[in-house]
N, CA, C and O atoms as a Tinker XYZ file with bonds, in Angstrom:
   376  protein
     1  N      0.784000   -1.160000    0.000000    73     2
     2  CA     0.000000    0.000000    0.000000    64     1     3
     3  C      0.858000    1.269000    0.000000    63     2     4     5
     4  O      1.902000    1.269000    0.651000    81     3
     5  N      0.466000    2.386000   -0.714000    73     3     6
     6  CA     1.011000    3.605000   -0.891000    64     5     7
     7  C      1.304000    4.343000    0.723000    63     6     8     9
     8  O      0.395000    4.489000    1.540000    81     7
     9  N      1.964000    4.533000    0.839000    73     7    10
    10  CA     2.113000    5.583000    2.178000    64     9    11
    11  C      1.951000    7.130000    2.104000    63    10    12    13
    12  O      2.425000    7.629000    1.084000    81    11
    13  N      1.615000    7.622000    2.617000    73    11    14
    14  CA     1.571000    9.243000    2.451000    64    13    15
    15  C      2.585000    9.635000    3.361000    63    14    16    17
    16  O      2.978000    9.261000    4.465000    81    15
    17  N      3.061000   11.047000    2.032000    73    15    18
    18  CA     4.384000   11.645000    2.551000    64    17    19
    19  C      4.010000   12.540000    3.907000    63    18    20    21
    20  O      3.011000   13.223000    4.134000    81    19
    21  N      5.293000   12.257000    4.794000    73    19    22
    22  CA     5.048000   13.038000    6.010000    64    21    23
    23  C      5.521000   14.408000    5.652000    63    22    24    25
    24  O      6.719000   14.497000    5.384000    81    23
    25  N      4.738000   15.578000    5.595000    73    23    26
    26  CA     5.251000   16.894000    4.926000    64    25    27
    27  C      5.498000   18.136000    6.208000    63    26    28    29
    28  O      4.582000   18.784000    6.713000    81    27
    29  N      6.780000   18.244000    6.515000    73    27    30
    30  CA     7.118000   18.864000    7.804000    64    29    31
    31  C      6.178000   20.528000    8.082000    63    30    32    33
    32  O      5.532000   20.842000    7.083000    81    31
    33  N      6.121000   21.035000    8.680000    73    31    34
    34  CA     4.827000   21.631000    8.841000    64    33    35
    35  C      6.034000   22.745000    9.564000    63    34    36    37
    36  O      6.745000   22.518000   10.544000    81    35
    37  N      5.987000   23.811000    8.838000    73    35    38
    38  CA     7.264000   24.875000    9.583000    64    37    39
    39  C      6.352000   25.644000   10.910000    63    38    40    41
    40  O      5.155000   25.910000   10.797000    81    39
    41  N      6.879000   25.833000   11.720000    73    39    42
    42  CA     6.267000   26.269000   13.073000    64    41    43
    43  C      5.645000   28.030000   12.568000    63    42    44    45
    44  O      5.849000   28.805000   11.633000    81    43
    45  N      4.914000   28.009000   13.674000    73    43    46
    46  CA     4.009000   29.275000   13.233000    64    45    47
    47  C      5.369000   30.668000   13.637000    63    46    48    49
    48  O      5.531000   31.707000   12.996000    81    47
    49  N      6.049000   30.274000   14.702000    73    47    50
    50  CA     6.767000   31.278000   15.000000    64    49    51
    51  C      8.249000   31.580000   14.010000    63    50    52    53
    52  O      8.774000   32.678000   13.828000    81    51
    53  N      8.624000   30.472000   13.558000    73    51    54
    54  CA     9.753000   30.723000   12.105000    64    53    55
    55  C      8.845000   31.496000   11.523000    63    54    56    57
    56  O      9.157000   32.682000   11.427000    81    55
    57  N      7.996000   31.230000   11.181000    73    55    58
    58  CA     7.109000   32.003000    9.490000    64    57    59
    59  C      7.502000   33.659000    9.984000    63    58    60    61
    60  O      8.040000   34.540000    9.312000    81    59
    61  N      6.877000   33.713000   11.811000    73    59    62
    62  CA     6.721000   35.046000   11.520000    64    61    63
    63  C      8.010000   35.703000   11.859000    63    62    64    65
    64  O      8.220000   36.895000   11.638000    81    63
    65  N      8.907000   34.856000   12.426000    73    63    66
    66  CA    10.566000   35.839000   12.893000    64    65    67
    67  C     10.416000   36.303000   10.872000    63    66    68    69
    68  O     10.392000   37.367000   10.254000    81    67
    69  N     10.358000   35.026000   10.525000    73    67    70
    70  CA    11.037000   35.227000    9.115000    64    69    71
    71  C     10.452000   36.345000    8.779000    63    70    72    73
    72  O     11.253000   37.235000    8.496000    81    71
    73  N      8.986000   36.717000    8.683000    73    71    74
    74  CA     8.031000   37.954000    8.046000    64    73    75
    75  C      8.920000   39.167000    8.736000    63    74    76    77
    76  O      9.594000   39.829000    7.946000    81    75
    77  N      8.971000   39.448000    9.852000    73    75    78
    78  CA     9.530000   40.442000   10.658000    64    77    79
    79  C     10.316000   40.375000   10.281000    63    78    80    81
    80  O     10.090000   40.993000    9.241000    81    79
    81  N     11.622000   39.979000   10.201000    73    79    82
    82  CA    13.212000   40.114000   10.128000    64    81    83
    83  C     13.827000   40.340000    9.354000    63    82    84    85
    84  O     14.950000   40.844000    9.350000    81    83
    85  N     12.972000   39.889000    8.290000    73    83    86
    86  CA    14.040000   39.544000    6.595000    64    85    87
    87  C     13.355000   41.131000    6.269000    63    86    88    89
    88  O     14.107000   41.809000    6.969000    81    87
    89  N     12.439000   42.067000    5.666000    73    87    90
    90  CA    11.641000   42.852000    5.757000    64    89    91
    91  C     12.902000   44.027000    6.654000    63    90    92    93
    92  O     13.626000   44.918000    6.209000    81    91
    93  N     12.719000   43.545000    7.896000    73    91    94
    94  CA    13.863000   44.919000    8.508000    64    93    95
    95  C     15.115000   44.892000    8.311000    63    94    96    97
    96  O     15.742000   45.948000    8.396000    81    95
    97  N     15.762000   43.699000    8.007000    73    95    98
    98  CA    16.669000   43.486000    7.151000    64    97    99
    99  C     17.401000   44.090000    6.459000    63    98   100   101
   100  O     18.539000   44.537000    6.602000    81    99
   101  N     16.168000   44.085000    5.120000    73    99   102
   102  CA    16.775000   44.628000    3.673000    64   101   103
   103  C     16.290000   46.333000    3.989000    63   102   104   105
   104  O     17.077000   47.217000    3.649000    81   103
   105  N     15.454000   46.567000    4.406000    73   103   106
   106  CA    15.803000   48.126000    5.004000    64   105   107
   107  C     16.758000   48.624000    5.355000    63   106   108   109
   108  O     17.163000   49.573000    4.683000    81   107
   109  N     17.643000   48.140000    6.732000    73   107   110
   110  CA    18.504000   48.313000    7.174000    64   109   111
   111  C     19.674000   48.553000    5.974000    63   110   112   113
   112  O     20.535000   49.426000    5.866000    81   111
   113  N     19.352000   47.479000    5.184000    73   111   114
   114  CA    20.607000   47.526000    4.580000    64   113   115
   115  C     20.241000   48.479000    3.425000    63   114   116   117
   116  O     21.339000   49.001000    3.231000    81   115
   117  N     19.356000   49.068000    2.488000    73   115   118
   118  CA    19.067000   50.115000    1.724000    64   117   119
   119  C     18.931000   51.682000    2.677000    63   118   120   121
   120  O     18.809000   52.766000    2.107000    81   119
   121  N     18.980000   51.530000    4.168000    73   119   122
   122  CA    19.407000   52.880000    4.953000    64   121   123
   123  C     20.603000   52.891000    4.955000    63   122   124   125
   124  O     21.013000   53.982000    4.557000    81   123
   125  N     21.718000   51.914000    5.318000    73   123   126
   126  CA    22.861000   51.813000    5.274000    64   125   127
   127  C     23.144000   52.443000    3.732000    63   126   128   129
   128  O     23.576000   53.591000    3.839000    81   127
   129  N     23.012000   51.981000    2.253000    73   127   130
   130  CA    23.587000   52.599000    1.083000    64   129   131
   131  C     23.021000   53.526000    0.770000    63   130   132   133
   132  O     23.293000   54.101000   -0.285000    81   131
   133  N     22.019000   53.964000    1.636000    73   131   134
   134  CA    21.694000   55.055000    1.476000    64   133   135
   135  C     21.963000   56.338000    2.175000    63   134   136   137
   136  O     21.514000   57.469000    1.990000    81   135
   137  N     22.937000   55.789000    3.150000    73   135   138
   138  CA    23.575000   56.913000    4.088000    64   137   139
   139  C     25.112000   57.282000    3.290000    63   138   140   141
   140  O     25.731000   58.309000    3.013000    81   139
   141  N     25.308000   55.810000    3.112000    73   139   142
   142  CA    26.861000   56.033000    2.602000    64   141   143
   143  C     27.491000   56.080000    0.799000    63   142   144   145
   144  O     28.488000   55.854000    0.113000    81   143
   145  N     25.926000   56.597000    0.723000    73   143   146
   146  CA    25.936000   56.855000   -0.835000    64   145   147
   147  C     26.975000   57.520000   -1.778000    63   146   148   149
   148  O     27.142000   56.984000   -2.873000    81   147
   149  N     27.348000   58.100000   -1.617000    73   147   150
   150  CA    28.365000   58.789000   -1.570000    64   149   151
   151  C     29.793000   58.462000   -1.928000    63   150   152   153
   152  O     30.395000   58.597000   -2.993000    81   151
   153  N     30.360000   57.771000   -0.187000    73   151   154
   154  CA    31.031000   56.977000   -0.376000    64   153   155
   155  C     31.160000   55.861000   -1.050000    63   154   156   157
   156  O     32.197000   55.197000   -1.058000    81   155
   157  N     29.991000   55.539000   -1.740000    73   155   158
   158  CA    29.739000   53.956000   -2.162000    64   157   159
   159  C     30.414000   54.520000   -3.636000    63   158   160   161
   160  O     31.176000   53.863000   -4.345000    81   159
   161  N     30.075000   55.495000   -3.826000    73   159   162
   162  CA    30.033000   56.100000   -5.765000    64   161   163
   163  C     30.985000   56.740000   -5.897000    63   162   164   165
   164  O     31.199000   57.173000   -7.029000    81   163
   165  N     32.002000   57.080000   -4.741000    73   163   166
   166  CA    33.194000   57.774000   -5.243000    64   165   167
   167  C     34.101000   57.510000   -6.199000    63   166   168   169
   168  O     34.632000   58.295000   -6.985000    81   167
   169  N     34.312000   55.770000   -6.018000    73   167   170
   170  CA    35.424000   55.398000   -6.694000    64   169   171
   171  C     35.097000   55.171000   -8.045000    63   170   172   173
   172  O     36.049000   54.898000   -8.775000    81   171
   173  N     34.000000   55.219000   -8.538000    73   171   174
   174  CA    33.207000   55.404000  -10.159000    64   173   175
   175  C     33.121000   56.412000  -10.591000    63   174   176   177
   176  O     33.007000   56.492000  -11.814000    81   175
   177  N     33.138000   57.626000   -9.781000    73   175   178
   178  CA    33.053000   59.046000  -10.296000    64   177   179
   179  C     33.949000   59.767000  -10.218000    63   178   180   181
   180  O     33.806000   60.853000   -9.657000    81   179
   181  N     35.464000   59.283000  -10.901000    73   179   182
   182  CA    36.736000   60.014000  -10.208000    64   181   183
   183  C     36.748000   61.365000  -10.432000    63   182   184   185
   184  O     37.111000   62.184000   -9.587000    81   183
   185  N     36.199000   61.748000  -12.020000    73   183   186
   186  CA    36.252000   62.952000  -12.847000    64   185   187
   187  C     35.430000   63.769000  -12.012000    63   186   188   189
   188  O     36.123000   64.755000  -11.760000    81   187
   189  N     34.312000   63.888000  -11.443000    73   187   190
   190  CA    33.396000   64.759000  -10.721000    64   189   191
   191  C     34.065000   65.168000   -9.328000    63   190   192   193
   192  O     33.753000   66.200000   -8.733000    81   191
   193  N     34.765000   64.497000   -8.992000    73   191   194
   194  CA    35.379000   64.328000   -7.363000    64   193   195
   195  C     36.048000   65.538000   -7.706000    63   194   196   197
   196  O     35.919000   66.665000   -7.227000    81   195
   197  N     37.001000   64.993000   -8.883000    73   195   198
   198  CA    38.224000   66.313000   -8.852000    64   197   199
   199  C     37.570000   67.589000   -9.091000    63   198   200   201
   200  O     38.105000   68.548000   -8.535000    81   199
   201  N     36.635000   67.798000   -9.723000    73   199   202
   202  CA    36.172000   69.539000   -9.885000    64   201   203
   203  C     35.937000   69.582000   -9.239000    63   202   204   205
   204  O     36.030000   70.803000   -9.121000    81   203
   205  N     35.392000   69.109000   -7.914000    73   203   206
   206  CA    34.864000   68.844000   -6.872000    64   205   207
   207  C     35.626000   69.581000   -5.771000    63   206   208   209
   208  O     35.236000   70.413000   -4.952000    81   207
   209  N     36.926000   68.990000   -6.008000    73   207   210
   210  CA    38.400000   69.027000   -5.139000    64   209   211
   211  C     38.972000   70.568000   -5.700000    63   210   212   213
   212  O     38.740000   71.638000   -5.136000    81   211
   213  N     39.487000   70.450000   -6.502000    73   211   214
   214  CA    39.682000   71.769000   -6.701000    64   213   215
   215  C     39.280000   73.027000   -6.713000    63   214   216   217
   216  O     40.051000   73.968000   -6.899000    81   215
   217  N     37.682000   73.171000   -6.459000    73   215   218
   218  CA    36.486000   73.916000   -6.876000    64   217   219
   219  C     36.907000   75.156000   -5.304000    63   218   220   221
   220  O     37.122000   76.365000   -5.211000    81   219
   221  N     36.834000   73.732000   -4.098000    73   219   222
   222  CA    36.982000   74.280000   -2.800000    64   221   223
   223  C     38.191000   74.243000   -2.075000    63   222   224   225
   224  O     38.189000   74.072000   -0.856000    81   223
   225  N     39.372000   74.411000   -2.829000    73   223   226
   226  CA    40.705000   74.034000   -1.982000    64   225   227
   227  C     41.113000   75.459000   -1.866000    63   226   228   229
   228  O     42.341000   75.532000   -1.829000    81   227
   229  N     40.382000   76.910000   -1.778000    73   227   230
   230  CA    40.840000   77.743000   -1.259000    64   229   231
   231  C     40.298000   78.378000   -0.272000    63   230   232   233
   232  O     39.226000   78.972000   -0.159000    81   231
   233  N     41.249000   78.166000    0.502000    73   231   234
   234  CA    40.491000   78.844000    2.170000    64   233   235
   235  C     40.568000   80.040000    2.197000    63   234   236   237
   236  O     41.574000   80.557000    1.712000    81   235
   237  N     39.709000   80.726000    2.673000    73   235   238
   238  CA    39.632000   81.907000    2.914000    64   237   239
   239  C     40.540000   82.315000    4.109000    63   238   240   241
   240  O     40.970000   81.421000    4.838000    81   239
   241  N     40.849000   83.591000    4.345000    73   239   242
   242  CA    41.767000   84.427000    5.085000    64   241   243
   243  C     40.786000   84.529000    6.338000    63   242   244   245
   244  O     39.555000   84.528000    6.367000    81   243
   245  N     41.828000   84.626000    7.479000    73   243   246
   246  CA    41.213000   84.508000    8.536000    64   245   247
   247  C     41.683000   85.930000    8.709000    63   246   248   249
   248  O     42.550000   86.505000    8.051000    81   247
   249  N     40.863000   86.461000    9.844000    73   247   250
   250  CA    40.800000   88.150000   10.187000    64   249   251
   251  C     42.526000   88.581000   10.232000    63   250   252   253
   252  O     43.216000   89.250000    9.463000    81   251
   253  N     42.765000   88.013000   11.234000    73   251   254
   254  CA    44.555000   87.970000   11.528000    64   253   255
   255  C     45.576000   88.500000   10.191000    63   254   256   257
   256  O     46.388000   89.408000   10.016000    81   255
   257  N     45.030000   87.392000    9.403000    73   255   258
   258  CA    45.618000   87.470000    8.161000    64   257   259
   259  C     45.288000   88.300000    7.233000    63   258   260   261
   260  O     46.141000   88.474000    6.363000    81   259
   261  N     43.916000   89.104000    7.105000    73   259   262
   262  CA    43.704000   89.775000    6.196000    64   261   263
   263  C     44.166000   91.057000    5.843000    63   262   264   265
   264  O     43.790000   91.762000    6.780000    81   263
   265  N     44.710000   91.705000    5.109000    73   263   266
   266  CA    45.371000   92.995000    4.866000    64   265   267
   267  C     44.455000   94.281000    4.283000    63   266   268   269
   268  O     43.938000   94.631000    3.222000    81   267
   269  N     44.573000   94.683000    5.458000    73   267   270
   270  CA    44.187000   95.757000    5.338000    64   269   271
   271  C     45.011000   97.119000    5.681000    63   270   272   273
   272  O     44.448000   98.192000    5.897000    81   271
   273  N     46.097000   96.973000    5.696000    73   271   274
   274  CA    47.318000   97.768000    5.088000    64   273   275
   275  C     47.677000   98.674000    3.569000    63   274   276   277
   276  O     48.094000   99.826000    3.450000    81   275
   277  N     47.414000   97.898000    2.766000    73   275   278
   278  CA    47.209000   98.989000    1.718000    64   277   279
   279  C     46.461000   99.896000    1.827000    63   278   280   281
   280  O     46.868000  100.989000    1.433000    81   279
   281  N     45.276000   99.810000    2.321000    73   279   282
   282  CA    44.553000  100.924000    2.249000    64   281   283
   283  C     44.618000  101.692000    3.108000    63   282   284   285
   284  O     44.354000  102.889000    2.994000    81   283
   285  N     45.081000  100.975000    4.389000    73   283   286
   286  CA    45.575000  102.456000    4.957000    64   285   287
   287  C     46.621000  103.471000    4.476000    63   286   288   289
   288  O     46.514000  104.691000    4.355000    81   287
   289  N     47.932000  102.447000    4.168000    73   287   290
   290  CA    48.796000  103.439000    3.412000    64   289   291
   291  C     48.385000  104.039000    2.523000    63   290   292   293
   292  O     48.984000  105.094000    2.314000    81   291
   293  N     47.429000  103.766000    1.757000    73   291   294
   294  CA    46.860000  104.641000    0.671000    64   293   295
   295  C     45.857000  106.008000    1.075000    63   294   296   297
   296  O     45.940000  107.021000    0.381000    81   295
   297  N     45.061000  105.956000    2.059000    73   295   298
   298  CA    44.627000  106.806000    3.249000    64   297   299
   299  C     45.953000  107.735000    3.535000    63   298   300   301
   300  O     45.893000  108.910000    3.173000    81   299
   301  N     47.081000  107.279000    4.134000    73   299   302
   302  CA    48.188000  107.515000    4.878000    64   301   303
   303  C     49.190000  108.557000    3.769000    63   302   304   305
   304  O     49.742000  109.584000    4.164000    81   303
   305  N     49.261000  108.108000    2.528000    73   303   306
   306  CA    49.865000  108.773000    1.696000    64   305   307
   307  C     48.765000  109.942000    1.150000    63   306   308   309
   308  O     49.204000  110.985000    0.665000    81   307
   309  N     47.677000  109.763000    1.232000    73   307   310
   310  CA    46.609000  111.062000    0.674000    64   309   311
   311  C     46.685000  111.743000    1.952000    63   310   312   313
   312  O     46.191000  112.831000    1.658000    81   311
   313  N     46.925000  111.790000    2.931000    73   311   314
   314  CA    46.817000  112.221000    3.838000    64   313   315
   315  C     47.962000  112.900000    4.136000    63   314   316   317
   316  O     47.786000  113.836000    4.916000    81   315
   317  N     49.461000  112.666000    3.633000    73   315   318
   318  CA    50.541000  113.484000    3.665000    64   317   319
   319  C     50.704000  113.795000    2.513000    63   318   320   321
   320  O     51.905000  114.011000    2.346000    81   319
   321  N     50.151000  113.937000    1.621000    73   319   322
   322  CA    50.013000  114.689000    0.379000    64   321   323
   323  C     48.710000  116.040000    0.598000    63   322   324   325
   324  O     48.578000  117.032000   -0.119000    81   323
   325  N     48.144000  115.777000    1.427000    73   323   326
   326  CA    47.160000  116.604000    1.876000    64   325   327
   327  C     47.844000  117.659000    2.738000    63   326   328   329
   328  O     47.599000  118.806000    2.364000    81   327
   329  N     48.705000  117.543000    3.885000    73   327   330
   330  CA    49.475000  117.901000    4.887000    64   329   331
   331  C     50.726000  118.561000    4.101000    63   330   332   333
   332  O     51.095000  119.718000    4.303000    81   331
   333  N     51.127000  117.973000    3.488000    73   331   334
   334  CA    52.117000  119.134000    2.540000    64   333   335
   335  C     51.453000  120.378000    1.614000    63   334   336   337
   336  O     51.766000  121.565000    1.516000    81   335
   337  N     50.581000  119.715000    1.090000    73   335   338
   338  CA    49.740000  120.702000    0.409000    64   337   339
   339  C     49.480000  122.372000    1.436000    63   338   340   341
   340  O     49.899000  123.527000    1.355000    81   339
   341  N     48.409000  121.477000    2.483000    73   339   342
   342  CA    48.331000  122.794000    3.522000    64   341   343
   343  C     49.901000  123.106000    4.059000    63   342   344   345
   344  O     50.452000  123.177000    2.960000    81   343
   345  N     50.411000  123.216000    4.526000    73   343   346
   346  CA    52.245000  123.218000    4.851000    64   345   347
   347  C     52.298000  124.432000    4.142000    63   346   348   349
   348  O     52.326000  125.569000    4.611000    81   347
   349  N     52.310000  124.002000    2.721000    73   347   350
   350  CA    52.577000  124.855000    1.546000    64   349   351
   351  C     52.020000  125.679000    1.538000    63   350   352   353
   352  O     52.687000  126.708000    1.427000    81   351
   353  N     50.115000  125.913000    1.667000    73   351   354
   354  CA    49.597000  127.677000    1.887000    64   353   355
   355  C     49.989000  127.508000    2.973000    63   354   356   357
   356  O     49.011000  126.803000    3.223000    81   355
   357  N     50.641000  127.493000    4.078000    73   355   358
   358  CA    50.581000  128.105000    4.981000    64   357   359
   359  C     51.674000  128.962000    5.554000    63   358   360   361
   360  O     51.702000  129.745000    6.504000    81   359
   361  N     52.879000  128.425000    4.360000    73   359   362
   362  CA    53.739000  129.008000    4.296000    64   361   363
   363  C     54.229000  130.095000    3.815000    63   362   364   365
   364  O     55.110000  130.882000    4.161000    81   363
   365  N     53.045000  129.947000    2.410000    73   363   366
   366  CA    52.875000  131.158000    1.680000    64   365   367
   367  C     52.652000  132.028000    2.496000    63   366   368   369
   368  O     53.524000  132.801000    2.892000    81   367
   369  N     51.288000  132.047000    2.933000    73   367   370
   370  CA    50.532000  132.880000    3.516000    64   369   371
   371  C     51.229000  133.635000    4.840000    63   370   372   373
   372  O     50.450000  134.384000    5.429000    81   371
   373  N     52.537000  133.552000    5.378000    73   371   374
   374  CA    53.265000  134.112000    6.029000    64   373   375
   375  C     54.188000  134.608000    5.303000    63   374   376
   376  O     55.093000  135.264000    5.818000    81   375
């Protein structure tokens, strides 16, 4: 006589770890390339990186450093060109 197959019967609680888990899973892992997107595409996009790189490799001047010296001397020299000028009527004028 034929026997009938014994057909294993997966427990109710595998089914559902599996529903739950696999599901947060592949999220996890599309938040993950999706955080480090970026990094993931750098090494394919060498040409964009570099305009990239070069675009911002100049720092700006910090206060300390900034010159604002010419213009005073330029102030500084109109200003003794001004002072000779008067000098001059005033020398006349005696």
């Amino acid at each position: 006589m034929a026997q009938k197959k014994q057909v294993k019967k997966a427990s109710w609680l595998k089914t559902a770890l599996i529903y739950t888990f696999f599901p947060l899973f592949v999220w996890s892992l599309a938040f993950v390339a999706w955080l480090y997107w970026d990094s993931i595409t750098a090494p394919f996009s060498a040409e964009k990186t570099k305009d990239r790189d070069t675009l911002g490799t100049t720092r700006s001047p910090e206060k300390s450093e900034k010159v604002p010296a010419p213009a005073k001397r330029s102030q500084e020299k109109i200003l003794d060109a001004d002072r000779k000028k008067l000098e001059d009527v005033l020398k006349q004028r005696q």
